[in-house]
Backbone as a ProteinNet text record, in pm:
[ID]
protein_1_A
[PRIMARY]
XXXXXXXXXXXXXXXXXXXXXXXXXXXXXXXXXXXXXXXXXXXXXXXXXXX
[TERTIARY]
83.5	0	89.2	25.5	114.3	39.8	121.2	8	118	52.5	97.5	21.9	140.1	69.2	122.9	34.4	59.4	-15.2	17.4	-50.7	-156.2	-310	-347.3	-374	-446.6	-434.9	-447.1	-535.5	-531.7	-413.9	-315.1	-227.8	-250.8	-325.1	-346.3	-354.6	-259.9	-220.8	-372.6	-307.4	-416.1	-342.3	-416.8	-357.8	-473.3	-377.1	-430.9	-353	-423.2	-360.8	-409.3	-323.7	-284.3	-256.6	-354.1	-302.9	-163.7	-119.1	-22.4	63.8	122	228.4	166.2	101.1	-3.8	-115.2	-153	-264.5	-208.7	-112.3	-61.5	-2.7	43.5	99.1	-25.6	-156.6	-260.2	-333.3	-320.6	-357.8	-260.3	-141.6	-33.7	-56.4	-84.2	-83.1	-170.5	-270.8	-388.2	-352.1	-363.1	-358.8	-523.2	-616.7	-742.3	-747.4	-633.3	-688.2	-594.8	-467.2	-404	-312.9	-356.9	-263.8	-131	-43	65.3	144.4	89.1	171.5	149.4	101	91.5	190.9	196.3	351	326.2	401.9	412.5	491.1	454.4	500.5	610.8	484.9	579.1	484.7	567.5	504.9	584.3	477.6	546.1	478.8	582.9	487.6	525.2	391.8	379.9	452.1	484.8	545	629.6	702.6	848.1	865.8	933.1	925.6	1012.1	942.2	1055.5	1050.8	1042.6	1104.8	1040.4
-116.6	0	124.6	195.6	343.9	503.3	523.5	671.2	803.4	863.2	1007.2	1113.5	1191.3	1287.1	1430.4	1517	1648.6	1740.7	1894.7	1997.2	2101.3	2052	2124.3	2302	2298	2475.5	2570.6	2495.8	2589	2547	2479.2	2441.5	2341.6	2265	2149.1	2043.9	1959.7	1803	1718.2	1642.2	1543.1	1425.9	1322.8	1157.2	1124.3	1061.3	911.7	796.4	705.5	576.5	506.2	465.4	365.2	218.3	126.1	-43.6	-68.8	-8.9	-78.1	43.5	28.5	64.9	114.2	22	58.9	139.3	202.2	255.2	374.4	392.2	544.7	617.1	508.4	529	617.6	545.4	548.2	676.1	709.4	856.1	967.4	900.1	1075.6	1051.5	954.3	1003.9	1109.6	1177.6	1278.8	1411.2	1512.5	1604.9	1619.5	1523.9	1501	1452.1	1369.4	1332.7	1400.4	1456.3	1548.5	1637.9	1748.6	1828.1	1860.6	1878.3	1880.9	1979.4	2114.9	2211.1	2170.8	2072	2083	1983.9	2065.5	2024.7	1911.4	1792.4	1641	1642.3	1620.3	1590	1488.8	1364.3	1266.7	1140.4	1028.2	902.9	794.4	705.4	606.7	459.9	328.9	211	104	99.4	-69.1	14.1	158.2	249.1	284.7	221.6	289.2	418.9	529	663	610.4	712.7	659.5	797.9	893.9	1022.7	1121.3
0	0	0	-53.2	-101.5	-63.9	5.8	119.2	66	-34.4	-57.1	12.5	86.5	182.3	195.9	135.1	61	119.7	56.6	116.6	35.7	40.5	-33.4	-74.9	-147.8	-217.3	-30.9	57.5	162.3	313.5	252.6	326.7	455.7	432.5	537.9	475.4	563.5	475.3	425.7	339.5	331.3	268	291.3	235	182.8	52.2	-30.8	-11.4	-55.2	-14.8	-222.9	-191.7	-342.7	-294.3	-353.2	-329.3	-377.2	-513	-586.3	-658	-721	-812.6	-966.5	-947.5	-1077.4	-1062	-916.5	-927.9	-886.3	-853	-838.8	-965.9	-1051.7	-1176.6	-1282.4	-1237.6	-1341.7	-1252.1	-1124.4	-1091.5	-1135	-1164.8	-1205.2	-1358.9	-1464.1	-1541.6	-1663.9	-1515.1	-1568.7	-1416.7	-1451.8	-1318.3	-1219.1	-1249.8	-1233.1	-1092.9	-1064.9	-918.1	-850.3	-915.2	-737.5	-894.6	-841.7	-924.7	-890.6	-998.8	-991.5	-927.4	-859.2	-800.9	-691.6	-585.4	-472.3	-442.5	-274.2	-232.4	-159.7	-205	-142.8	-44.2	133.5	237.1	260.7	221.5	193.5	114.4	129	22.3	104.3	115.3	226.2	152.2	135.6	138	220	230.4	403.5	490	524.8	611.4	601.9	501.6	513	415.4	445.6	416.2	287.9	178.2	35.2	-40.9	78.6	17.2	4
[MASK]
+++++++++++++++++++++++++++++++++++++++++++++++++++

């Protein structure tokens, strides 16, 4: 599982969670589900911080 956790347009975090590799792949490749200027906290999978 894959938890991207960012700051939206009014500056308070928020998380998604992604099952796979493939489903985070298939949310970035449209700016529809998280647009691209917002600032990513962090991205963690099964917990471990990956940057």
């Amino acid at each position: 599982m894959i938890t991207l956790t960012y700051q939206d347009a009014y500056q308070q975090e928020r998380s998604q969670t992604y099952a796979n590799l493939d489903e985070i792949l298939l949310a970035f490749s449209s700016c529809i589900t998280l647009p691209d200027y917002l600032k990513v906290v962090s991205l963690t999978e099964d917990g471990n911080d990956l940057g």
